[in-house]
PQR file of N, CA, C, O and H, with PARSE charges and radii, in Angstrom:
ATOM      1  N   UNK A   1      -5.898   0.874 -10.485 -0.4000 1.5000
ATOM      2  CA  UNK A   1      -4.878  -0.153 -10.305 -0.0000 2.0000
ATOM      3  C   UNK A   1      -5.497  -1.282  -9.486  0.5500 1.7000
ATOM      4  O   UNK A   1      -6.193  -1.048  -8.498 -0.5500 1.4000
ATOM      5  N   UNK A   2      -5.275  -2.290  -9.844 -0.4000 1.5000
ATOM      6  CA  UNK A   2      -5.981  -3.593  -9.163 -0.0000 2.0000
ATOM      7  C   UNK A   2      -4.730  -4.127  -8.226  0.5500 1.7000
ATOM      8  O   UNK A   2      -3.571  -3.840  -8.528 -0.5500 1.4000
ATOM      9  H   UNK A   2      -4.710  -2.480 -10.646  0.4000 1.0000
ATOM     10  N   UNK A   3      -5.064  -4.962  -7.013 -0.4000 1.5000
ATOM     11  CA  UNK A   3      -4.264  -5.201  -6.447 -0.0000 2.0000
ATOM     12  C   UNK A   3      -2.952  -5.857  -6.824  0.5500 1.7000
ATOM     13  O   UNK A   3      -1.844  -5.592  -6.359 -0.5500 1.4000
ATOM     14  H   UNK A   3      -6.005  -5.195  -6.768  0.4000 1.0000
ATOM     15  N   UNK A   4      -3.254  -6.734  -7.719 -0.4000 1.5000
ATOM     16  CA  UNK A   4      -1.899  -7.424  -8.181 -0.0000 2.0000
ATOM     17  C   UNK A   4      -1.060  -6.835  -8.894  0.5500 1.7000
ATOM     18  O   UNK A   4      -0.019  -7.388  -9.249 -0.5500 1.4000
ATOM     19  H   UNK A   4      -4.154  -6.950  -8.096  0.4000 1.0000
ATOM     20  N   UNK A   5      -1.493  -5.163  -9.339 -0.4000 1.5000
ATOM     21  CA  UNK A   5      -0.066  -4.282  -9.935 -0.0000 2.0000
ATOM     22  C   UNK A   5       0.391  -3.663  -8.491  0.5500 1.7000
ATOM     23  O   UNK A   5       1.605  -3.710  -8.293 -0.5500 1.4000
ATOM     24  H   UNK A   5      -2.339  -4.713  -9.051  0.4000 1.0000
ATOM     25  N   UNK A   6      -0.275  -3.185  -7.630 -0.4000 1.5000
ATOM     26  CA  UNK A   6       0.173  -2.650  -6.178 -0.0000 2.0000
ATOM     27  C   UNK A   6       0.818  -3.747  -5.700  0.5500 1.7000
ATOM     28  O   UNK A   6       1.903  -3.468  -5.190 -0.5500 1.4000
ATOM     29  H   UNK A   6      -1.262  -3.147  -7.791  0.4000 1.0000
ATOM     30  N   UNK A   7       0.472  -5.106  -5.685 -0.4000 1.5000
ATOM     31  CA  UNK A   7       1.518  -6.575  -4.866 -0.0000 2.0000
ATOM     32  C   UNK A   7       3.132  -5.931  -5.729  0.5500 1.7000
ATOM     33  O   UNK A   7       4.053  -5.317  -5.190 -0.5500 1.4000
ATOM     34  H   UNK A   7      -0.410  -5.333  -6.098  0.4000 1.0000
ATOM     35  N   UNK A   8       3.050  -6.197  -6.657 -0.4000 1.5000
ATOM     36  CA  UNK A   8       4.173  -6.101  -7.883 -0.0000 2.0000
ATOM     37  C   UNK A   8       4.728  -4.529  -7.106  0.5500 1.7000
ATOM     38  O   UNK A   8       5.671  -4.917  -6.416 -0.5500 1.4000
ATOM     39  H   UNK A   8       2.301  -6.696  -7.095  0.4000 1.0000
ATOM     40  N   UNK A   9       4.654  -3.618  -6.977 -0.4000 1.5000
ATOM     41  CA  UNK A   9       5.331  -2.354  -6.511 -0.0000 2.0000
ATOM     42  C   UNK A   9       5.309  -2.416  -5.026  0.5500 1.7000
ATOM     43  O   UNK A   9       5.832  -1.527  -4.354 -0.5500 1.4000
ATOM     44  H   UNK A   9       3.888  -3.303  -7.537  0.4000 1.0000
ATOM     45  N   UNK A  10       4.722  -3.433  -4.504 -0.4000 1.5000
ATOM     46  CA  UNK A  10       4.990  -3.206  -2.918 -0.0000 2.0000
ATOM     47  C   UNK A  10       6.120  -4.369  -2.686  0.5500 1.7000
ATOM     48  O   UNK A  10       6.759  -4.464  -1.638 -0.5500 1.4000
ATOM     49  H   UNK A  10       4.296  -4.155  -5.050  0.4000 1.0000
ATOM     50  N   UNK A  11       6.255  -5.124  -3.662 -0.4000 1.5000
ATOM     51  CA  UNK A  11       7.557  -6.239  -3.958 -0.0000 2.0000
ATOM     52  C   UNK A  11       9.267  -5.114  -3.794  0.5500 1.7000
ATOM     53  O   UNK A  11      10.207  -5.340  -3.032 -0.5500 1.4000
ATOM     54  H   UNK A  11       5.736  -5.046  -4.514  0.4000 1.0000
ATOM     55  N   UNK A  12       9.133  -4.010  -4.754 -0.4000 1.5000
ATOM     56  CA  UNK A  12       9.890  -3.699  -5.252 -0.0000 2.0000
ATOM     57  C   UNK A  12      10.654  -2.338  -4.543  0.5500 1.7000
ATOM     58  O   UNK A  12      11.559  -1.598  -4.929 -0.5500 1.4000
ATOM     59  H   UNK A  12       8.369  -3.826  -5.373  0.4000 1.0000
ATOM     60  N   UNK A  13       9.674  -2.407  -3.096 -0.4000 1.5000
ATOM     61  CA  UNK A  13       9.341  -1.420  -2.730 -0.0000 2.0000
ATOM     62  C   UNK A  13      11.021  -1.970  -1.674  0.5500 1.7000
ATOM     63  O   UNK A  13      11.517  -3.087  -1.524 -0.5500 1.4000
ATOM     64  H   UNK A  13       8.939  -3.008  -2.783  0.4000 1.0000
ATOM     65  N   UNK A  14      11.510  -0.423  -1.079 -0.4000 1.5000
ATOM     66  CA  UNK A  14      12.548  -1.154  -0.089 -0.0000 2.0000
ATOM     67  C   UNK A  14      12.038  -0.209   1.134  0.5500 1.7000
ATOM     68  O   UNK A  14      11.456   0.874   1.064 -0.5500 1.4000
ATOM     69  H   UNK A  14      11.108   0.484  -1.201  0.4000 1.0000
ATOM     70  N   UNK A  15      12.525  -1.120   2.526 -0.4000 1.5000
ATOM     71  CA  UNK A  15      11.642  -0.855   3.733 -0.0000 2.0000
ATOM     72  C   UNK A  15      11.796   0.760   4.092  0.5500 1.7000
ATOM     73  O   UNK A  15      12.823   1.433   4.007 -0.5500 1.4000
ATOM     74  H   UNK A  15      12.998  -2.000   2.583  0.4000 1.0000
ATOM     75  N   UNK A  16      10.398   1.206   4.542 -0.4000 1.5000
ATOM     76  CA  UNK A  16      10.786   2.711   4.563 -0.0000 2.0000
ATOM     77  C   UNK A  16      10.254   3.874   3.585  0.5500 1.7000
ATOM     78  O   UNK A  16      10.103   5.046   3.928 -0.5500 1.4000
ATOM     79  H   UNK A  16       9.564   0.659   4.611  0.4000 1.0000
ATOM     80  N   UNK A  17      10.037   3.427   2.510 -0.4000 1.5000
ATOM     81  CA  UNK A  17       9.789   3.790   1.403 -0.0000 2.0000
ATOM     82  C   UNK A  17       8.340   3.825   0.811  0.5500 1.7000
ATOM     83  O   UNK A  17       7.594   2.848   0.753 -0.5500 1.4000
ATOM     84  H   UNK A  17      10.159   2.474   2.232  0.4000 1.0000
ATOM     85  N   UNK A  18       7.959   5.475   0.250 -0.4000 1.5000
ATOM     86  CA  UNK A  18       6.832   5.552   0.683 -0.0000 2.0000
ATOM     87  C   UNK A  18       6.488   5.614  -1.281  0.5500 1.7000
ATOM     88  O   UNK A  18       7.174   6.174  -2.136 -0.5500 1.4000
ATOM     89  H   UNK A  18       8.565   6.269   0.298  0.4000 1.0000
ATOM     90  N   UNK A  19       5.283   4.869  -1.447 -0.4000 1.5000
ATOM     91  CA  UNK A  19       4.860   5.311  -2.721 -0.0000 2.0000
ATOM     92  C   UNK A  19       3.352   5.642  -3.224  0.5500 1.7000
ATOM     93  O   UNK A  19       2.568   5.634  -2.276 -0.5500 1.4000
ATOM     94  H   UNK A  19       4.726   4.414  -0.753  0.4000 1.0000
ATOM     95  N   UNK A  20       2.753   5.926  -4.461 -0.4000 1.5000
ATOM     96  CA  UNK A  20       1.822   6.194  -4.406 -0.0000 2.0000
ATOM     97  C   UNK A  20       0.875   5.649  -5.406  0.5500 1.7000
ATOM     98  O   UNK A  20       1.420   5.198  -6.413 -0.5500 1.4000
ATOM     99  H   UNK A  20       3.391   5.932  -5.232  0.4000 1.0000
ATOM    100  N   UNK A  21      -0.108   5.601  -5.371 -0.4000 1.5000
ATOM    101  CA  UNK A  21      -0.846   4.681  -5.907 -0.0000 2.0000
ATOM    102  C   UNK A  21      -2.388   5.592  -6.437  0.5500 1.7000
ATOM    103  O   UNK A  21      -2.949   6.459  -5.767 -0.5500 1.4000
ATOM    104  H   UNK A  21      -0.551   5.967  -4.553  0.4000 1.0000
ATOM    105  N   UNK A  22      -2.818   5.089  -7.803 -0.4000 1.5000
ATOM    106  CA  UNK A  22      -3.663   5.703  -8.052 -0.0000 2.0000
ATOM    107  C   UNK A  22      -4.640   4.821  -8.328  0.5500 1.7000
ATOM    108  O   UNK A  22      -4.320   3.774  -8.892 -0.5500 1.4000
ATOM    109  H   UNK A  22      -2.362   4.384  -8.347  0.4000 1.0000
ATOM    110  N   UNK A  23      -6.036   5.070  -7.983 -0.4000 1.5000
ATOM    111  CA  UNK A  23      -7.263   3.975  -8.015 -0.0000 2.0000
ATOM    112  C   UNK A  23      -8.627   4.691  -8.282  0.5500 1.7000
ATOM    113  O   UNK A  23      -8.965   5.760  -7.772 -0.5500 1.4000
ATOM    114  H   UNK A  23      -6.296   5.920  -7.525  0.4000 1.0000
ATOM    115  N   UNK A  24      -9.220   4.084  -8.991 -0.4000 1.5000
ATOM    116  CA  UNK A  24     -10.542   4.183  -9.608 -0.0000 2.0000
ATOM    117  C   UNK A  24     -11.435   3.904  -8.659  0.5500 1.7000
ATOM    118  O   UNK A  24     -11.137   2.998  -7.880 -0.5500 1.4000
ATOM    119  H   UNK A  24      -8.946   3.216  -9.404  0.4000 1.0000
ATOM    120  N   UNK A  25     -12.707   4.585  -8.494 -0.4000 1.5000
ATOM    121  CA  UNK A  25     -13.555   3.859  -7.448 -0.0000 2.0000
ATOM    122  C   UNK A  25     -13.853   2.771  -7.281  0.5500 1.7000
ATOM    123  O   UNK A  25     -13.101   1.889  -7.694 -0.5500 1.4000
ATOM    124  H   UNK A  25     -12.949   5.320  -9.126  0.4000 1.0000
ATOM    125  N   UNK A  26     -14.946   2.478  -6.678 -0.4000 1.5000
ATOM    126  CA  UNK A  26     -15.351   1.023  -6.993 -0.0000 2.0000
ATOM    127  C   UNK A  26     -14.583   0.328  -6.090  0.5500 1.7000
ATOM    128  O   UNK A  26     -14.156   0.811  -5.041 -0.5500 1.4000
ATOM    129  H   UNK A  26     -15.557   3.195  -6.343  0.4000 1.0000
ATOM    130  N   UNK A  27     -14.318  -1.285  -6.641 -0.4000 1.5000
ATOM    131  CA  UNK A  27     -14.357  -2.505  -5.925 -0.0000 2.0000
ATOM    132  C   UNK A  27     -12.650  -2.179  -5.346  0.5500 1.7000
ATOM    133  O   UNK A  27     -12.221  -2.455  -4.225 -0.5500 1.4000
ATOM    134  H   UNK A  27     -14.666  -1.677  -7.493  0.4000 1.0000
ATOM    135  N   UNK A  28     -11.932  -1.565  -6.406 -0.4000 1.5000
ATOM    136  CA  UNK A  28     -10.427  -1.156  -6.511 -0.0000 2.0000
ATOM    137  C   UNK A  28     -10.371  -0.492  -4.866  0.5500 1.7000
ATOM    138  O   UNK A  28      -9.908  -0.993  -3.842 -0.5500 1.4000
ATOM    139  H   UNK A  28     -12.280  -1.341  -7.316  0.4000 1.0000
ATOM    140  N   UNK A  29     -10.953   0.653  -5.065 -0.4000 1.5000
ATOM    141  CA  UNK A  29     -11.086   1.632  -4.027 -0.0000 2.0000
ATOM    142  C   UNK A  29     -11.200   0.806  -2.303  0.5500 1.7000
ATOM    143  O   UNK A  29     -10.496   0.657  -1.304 -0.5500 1.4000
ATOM    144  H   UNK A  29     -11.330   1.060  -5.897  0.4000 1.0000
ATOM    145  N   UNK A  30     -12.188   0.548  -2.666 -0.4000 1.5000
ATOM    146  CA  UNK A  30     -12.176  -0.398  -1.165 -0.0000 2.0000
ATOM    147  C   UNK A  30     -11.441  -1.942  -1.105  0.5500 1.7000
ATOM    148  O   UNK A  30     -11.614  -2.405   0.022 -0.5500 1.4000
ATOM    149  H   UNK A  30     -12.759   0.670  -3.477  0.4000 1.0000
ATOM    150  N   UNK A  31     -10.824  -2.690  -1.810 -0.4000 1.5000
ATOM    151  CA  UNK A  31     -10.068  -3.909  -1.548 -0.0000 2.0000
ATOM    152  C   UNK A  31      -8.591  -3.027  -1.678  0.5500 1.7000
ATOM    153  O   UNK A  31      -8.267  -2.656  -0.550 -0.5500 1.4000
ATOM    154  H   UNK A  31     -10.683  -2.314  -2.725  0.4000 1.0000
ATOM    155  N   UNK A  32      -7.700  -2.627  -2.621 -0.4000 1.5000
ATOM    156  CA  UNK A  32      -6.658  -2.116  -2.723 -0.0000 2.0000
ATOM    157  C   UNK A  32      -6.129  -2.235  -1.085  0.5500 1.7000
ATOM    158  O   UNK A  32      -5.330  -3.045  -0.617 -0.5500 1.4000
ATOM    159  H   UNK A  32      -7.964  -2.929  -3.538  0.4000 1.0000
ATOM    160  N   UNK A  33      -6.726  -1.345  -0.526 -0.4000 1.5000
ATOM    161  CA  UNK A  33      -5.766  -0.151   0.469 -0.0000 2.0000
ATOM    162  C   UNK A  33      -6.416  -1.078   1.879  0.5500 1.7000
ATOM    163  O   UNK A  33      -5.919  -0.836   2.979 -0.5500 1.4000
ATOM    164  H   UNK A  33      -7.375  -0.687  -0.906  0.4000 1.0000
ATOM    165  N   UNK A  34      -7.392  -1.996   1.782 -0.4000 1.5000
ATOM    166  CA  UNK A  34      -7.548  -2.964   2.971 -0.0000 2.0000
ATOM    167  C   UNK A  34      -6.547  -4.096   2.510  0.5500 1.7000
ATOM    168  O   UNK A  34      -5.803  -4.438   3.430 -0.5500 1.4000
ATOM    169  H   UNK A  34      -7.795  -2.193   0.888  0.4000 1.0000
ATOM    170  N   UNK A  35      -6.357  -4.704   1.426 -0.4000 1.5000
ATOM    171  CA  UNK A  35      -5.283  -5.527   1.297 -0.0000 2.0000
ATOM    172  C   UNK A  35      -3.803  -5.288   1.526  0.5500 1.7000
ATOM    173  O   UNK A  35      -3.107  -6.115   2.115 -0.5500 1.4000
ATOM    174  H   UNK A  35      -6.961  -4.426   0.679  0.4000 1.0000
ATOM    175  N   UNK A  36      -3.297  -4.054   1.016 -0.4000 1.5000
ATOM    176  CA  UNK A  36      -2.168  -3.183   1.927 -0.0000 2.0000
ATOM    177  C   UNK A  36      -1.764  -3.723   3.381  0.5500 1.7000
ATOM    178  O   UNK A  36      -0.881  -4.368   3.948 -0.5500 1.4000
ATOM    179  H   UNK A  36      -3.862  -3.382   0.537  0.4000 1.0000
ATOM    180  N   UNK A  37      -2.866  -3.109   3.605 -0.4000 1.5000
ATOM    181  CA  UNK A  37      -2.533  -2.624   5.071 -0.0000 2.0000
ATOM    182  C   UNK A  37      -2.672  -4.390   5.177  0.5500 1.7000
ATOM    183  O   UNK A  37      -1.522  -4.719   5.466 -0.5500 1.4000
ATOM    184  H   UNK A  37      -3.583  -2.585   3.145  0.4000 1.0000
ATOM    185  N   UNK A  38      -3.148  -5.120   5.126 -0.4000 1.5000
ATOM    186  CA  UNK A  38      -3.671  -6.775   5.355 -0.0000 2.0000
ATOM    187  C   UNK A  38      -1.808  -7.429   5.598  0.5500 1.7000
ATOM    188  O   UNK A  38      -1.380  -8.057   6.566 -0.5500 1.4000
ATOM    189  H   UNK A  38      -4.083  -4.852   4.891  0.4000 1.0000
ATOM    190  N   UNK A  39      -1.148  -7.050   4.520 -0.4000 1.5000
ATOM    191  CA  UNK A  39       0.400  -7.306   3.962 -0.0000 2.0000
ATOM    192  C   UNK A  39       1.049  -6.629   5.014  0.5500 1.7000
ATOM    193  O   UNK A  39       2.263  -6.693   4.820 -0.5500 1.4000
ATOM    194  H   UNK A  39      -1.495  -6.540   3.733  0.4000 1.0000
ATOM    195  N   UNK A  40       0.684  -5.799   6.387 -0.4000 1.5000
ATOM    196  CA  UNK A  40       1.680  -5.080   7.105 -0.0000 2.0000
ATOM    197  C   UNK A  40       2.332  -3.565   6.745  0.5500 1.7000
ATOM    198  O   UNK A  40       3.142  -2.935   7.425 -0.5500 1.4000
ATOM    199  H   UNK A  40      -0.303  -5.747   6.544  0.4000 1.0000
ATOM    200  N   UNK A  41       1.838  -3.258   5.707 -0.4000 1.5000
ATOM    201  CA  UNK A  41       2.348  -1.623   4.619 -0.0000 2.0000
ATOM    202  C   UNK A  41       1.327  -0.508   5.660  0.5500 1.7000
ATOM    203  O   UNK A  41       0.237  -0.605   6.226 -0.5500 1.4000
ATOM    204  H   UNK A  41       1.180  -3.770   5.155  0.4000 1.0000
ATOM    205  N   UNK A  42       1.983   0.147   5.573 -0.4000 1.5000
ATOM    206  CA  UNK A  42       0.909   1.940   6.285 -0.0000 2.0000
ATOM    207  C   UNK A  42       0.377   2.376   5.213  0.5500 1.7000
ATOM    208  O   UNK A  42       0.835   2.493   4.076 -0.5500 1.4000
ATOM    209  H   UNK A  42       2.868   0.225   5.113  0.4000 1.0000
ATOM    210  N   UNK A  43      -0.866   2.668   5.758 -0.4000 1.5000
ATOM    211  CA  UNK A  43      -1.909   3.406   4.472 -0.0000 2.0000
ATOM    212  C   UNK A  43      -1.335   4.865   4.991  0.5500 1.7000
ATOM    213  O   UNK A  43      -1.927   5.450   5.899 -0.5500 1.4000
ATOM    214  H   UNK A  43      -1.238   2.573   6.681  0.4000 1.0000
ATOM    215  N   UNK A  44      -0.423   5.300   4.515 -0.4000 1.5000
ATOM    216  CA  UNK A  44      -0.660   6.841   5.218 -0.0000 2.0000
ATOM    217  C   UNK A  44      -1.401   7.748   4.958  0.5500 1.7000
ATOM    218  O   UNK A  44      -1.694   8.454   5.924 -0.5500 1.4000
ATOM    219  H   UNK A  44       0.057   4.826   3.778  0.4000 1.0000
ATOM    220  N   UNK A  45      -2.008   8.124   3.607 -0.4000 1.5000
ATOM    221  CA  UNK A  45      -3.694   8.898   3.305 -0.0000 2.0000
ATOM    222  C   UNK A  45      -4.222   7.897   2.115  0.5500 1.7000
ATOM    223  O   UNK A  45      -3.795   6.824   1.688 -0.5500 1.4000
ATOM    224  H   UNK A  45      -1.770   7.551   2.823  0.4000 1.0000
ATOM    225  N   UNK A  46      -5.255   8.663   1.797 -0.4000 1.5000
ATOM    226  CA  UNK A  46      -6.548   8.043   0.556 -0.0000 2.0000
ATOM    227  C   UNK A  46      -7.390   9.343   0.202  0.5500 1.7000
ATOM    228  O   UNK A  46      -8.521   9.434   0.680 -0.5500 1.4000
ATOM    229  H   UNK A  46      -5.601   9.534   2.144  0.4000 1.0000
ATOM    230  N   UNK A  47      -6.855  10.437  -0.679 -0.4000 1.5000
ATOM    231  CA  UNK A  47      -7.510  11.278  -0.903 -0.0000 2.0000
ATOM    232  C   UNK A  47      -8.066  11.074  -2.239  0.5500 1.7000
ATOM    233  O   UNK A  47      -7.654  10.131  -2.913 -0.5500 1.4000
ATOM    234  H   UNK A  47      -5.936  10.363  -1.067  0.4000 1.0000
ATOM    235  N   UNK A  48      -9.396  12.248  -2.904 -0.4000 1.5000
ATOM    236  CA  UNK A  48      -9.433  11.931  -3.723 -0.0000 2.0000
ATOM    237  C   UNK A  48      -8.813  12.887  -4.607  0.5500 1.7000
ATOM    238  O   UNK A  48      -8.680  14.047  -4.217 -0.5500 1.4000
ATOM    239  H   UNK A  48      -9.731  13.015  -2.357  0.4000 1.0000
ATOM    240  N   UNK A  49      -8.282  12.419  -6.142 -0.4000 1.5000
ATOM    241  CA  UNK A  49      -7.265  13.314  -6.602 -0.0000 2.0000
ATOM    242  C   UNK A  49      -8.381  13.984  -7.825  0.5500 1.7000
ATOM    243  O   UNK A  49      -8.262  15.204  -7.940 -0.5500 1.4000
ATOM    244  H   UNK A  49      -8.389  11.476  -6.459  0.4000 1.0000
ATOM    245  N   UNK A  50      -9.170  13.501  -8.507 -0.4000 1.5000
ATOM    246  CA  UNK A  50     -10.082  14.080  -9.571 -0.0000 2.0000
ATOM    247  C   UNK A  50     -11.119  13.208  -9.546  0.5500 1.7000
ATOM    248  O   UNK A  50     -11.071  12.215  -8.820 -0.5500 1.4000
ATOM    249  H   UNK A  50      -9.266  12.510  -8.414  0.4000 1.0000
ATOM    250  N   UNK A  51     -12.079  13.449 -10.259 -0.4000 1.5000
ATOM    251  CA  UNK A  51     -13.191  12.793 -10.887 -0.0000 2.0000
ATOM    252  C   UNK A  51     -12.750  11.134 -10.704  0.5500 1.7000
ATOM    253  O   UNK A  51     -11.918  10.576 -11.419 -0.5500 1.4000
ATOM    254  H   UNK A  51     -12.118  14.256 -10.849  0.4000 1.0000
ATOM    255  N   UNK A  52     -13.691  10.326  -9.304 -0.4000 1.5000
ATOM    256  CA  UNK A  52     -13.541   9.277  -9.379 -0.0000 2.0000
ATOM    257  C   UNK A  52     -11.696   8.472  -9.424  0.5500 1.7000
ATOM    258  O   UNK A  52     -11.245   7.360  -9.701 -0.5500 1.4000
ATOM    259  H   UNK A  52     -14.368  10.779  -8.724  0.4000 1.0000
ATOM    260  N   UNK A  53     -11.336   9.304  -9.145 -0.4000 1.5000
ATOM    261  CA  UNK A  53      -9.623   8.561  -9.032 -0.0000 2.0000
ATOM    262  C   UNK A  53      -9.122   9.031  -7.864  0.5500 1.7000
ATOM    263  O   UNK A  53      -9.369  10.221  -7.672 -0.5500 1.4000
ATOM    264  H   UNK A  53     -11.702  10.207  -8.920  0.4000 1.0000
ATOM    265  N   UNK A  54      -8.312   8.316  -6.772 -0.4000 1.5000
ATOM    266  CA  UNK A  54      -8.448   8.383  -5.962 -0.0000 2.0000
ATOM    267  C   UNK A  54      -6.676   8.335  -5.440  0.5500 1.7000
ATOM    268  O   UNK A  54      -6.204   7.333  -5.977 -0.5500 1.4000
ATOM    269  H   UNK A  54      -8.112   7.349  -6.928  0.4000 1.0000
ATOM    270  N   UNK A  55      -5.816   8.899  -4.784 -0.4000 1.5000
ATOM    271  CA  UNK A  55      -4.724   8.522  -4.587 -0.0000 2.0000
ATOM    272  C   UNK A  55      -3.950   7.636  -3.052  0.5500 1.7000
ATOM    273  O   UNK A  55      -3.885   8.198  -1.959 -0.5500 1.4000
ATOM    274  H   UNK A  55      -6.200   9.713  -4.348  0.4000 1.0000
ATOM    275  N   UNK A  56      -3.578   6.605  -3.232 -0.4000 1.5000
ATOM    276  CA  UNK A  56      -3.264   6.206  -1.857 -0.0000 2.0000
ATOM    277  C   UNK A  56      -1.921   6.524  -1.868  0.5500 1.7000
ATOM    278  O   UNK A  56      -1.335   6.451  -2.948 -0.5500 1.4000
ATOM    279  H   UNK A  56      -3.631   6.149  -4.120  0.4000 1.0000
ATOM    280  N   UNK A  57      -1.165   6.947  -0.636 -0.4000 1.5000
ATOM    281  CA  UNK A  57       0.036   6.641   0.012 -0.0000 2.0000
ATOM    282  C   UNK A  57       0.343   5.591   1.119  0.5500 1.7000
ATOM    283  O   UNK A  57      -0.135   5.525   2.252 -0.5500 1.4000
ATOM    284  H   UNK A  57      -1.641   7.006   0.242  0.4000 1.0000
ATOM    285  N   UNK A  58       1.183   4.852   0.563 -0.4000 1.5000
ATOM    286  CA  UNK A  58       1.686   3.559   1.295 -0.0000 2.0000
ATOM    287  C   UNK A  58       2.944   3.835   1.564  0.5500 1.7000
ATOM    288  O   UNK A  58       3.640   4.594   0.890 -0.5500 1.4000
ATOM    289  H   UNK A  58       1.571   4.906  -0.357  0.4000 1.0000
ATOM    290  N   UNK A  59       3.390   3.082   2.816 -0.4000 1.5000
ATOM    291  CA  UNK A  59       4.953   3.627   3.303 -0.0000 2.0000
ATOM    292  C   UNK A  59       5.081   1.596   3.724  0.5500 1.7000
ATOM    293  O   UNK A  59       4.267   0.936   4.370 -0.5500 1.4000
ATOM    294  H   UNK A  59       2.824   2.465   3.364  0.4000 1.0000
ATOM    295  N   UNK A  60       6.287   1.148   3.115 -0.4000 1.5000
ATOM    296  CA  UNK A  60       6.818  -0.070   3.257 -0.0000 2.0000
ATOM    297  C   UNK A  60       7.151  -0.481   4.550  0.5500 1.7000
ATOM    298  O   UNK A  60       7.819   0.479   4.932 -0.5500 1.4000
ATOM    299  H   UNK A  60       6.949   1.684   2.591  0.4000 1.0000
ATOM    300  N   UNK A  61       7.112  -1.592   5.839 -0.4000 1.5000
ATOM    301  CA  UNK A  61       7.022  -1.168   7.380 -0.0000 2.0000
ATOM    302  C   UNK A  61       9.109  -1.591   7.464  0.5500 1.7000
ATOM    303  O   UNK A  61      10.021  -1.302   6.690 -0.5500 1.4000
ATOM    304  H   UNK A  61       6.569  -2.372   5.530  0.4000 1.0000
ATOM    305  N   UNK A  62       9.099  -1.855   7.919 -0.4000 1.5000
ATOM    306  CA  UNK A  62      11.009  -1.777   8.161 -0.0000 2.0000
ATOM    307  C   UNK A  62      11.220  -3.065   8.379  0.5500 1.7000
ATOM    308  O   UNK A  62      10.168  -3.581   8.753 -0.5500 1.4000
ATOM    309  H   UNK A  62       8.358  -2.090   8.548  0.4000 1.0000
ATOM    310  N   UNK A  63      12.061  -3.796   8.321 -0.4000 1.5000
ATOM    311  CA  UNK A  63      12.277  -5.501   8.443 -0.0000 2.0000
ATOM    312  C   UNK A  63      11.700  -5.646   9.702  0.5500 1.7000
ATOM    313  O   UNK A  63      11.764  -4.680  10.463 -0.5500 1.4000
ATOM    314  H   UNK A  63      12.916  -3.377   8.017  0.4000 1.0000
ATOM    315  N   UNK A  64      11.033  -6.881  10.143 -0.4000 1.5000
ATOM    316  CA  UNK A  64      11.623  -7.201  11.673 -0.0000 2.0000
ATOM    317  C   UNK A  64      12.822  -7.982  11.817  0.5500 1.7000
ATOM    318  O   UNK A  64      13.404  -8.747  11.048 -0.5500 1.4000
ATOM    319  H   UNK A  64      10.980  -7.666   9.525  0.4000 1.0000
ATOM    320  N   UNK A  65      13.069  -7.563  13.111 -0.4000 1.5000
ATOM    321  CA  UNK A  65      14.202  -8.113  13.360 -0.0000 2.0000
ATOM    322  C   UNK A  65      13.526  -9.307  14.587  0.5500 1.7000
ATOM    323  O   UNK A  65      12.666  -9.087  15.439 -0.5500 1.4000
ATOM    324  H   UNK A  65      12.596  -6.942  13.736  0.4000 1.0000
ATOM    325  N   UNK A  66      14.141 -10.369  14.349 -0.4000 1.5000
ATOM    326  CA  UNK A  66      14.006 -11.987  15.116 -0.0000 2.0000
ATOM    327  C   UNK A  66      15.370 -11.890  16.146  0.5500 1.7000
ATOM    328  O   UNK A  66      16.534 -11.845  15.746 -0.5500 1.4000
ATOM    329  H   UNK A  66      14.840 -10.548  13.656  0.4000 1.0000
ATOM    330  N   UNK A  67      14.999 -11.873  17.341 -0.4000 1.5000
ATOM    331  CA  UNK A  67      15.563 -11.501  18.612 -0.0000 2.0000
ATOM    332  C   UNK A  67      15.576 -13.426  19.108  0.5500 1.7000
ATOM    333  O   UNK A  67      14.570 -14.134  19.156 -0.5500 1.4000
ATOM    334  H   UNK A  67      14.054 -11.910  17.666  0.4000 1.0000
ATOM    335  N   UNK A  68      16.886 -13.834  19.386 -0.4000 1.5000
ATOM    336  CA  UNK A  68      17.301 -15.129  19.990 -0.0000 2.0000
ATOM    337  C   UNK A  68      17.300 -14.947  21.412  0.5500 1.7000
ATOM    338  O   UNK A  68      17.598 -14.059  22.210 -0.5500 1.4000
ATOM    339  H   UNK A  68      17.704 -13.259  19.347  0.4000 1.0000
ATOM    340  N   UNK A  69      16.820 -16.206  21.433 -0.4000 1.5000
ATOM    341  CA  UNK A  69      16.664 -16.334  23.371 -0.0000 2.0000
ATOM    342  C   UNK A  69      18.342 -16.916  23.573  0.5500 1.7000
ATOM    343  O   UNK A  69      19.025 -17.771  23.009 -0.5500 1.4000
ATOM    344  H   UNK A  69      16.577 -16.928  20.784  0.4000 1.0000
ATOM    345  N   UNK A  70      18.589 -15.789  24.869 -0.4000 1.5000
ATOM    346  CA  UNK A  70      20.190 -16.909  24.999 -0.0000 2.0000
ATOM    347  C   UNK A  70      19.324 -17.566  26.559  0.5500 1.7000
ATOM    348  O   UNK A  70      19.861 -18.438  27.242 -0.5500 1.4000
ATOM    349  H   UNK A  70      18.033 -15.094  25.327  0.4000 1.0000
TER
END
């Protein structure tokens, strides 16, 4: 999965919410799951699942909340 199908499911994603992602070695492997985390998302693992494919878990971070000065 290249990053711009993971942008597209981390869009769709609602805060809290953990999903998973499957990636090929290579260039995928190392930009994917640093761009993630780049966006504010938790890498929560990166194992590998078979031959060269690799699975990430991402968990969506929770809104912030914008606190007013009185």
């Amino acid at each position: 999965m290249t990053f711009v199908r993971a942008k597209l499911l981390m869009e769709r994603m609602k805060p809290g919410e953990v999903a998973e992602i499957l990636l090929s070695g290579g260039d995928p492997l190392e930009n994917v799951p640093r761009a993630i985390w780049e966006h504010g998302y938790e890498v929560i693992s990166l194992e590998l699942e078979s031959d060269d494919v690799f699975k990430l878990i991402i968990k969506k971070p929770p809104p912030v909340v914008k606190m007013s000065h009185s």
